[in-house]
C-alpha angles and dihedrals in degrees: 000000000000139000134232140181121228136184146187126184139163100231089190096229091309090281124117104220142107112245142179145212093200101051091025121218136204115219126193102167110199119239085262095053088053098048093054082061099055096041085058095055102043086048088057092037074052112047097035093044095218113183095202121027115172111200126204125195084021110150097255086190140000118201083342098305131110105211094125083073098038089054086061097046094053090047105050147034092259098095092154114081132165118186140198125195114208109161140359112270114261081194111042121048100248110359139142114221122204150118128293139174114223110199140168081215125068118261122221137177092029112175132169122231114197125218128221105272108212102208100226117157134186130200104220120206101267087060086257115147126224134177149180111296114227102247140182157125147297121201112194128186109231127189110211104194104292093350128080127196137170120251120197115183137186159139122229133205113286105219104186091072084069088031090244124141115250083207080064104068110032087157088070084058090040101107093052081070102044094046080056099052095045099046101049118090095035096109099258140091113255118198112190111196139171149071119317100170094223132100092210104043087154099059094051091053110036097182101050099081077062089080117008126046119206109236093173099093128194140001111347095180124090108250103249138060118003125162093345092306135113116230124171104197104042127239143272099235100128129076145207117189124180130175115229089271088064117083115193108204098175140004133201138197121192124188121217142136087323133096078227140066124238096244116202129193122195105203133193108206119207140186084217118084108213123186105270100148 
């Protein structure tokens, strides 16, 4: 039976600012700016020796290149890296913003899963128009020494930036369900992991206590600014979420430049399905 570490963090585009929909704002970040960022994130790779760590926000590509990752990649144990590009940067001239799994072990069957996207849009103050990002998921296939176990990995939309209701829309959270249904009883633990911008992720989707438990418990947003709005106690917008097959001994939640916390999972992975749920 052996342990893992898994993450998952909003990096915020790799740009350490406030911003929001309803004023508008234009970033640029300087390379320095960036760089404080990544150094950020390699020192806490580093120092927390997470074996998995899935990024969302992250800067997929910048003037088609993907040195951001490669940056990572050089820096850390985490050599292995799979990316996903889902909408253009409001923050970074030309860049290509997504979701990516970075891994010490290789990472293999990786498909994406699009979410509905639901189309909304908001005029912010500055006449600057926003809309709904395209979002999803990547399930990856990851051998752990002798184990093997499935990894599926996202960011939803987040609806309170165009004061819309994310219970509104359960068809945009649809395909977190389905991945979940169609991966347990294969014979191997799932661990589904990421941002999926909603505090009651359960009651949008009934069934999917059915087959994935959350093990991430409490707020996993920095208290502060968010979307233009003050909260005091942060917010439950991460998920971790384990078949029976999938044991969390220990969870962590760090906070940096980010609205959101880097949140760690140390997970104990078994052949024998005990009742979690």
């Amino acid at each position: 039976m052996n342990e893992i570490i898994i993450g998952t963090w909003n990096v915020s585009e790799c740009v350490s600012t406030q911003w929001d929909v309803r004023t508008g704002i234009t970033v640029d970040p300087s390379e320095e700016a960036i760089l404080a960022c990544l150094s950020e994130i390699v020192r806490l790779i580093n120092e927390t020796g997470v074996d998995v760590l899935c990024l969302q926000e992250f800067p997929i590509t910048q003037n088609g290149s993907d040195r951001i990752a490669a940056y990572i990649r050089e820096h850390t144990a985490l050599c292995h890296y799979h990316g996903i590009d889902t909408y253009p940067s409001f923050l970074m001239k030309n860049g290509q913003i997504g979701i990516c799994i970075f891994s010490k072990y290789p990472l293999t069957q990786c498909d994406y899963h699009p979410f509905v996207n639901p189309g909304i849009t908001k005029l912010s103050r500055s006449g600057k128009l926003y809309w709904s990002f395209d979002k999803g998921l990547i399930t990856a296939h990851i051998t752990h020494r002798d184990q093997c176990f499935t990894l599926v990995t996202g960011h939803a939309v987040s609806f309170s930036p165009f004061d819309a209701r994310a219970e509104d829309y359960p068809e945009s959270f649809r395909e977190i369900e389905n991945r979940a249904k169609a991966l347990v009883g294969k014979n191997e633990p799932v661990v589904i992991i990421g941002d999926f911008n909603t505090e009651n992720l359960f009651s949008i989707l009934p069934t999917l206590g059915d087959y994935v438990s959350d093990r991430l418990p409490g707020a996993t947003t920095i208290p502060g600014l968010m979307e233009g709005e003050v909260f005091d106690g942060g917010r439950k917008l991460d998920y971790c979420l384990v078949t029976p097959d999938v044991t969390v001994t220990k969870t962590e939640k760090i906070p940096n430049f980010s609205d959101h916390f880097l949140c760690l999972c140390h997970c104990r992975l078994s052949e024998e399905v005990s009742d979690v749920l």
